[in-house]
N, C-alpha and C positions, 0 to 999 in steps of 0.2 A: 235202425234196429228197434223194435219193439220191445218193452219191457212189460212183464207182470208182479205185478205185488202183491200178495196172497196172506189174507186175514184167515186165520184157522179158527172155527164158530163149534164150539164143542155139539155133538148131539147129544141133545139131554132126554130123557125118559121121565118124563113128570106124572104118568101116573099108570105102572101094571096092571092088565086088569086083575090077575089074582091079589094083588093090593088089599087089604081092610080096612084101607084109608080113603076118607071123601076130603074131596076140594072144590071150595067153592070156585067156579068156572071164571068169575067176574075180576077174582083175585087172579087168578093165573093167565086169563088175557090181559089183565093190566101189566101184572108180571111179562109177560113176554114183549109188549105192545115198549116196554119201559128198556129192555134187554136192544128190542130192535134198534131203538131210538141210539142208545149207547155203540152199538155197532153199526151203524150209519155213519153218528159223528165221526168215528176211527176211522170209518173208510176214507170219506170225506178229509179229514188230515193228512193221508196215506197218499191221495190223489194230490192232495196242494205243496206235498213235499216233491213227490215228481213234478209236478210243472215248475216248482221254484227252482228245482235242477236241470230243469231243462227237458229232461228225459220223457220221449215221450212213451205212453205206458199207460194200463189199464190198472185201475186194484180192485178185484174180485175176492168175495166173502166165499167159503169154500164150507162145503156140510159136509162133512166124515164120520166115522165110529170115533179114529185117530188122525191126528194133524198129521202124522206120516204117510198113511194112506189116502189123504184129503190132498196132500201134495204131489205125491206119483200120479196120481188122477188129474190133477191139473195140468202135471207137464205133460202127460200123455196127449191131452186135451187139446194144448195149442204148441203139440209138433214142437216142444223146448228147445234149445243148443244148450243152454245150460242154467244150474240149477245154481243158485245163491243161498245158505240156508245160514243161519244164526245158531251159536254153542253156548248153553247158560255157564256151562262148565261143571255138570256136577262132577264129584267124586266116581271113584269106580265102582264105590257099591249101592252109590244109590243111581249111576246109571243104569247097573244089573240089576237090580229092581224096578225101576219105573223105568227104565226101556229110554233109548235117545233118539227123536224125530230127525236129526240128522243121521245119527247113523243108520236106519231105516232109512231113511230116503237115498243115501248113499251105497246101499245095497241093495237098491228096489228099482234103481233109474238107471237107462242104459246108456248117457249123456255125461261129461264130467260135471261134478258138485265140487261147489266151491264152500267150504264150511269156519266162517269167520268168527274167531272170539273175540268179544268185548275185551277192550283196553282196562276196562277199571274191574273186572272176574278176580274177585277175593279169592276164588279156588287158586287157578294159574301161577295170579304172586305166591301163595305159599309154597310153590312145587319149583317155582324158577331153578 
């Protein structure tokens, strides 16, 4: 069985053109060139922890508006069985405000989601 491990790479908007701001070009390809570099290393760590497990497995950088929709796109992508996603644990009202990529992706995929909370979520322990 194949595995995928999916880095979510925010799309960022660095310059509208209705904007009345200039930026220097030289600054912002360094900017980026410096972004990449840092998301490489990640990947690259992502790929050494799979092999040190054994598991054999691909990690792909993923471009979205949203890491929710960056991730239904992907499981679409390679035909998933299923979805493994991560819970930071917020509260309930700052998930109703910023929205939860698990629970998106848990209502977006047609596959079962498997949605694991962290051991050491300060939220969680106070609600025990």
């Amino acid at each position: 069985m194949n595995f995928l491990m999916l880095r979510y790479v925010a799309v960022c908007s660095l310059m509208a053109p209705e904007t009345p701001y200039t930026f220097d070009k030289e600054m912002l390809i360094k900017m980026l060139n410096e972004e990449k570099a840092k998301i490489r290393h990640k990947l690259e760590g992502y790929a050494e922890l799979l092999k040190e497990a054994s598991i054999d497995g691909i990690v792909k950088s993923i471009h979205a508006e949203s890491p929710g929709e960056g991730i239904v796109k992907a499981v679409q992508e390679i035909d998933a069985a299923l979805v493994v996603v991560g819970c930071r644990g917020l509260g309930r009202l700052r998930r109703t405000l910023m929205g939860s990529v698990s629970d998106y992706v848990l209502h977006h995929v047609h596959i079962p989601v498997l949605i694991c909370r962290h051991q050491h979520d300060a939220h969680h322990k106070q609600h025990k």
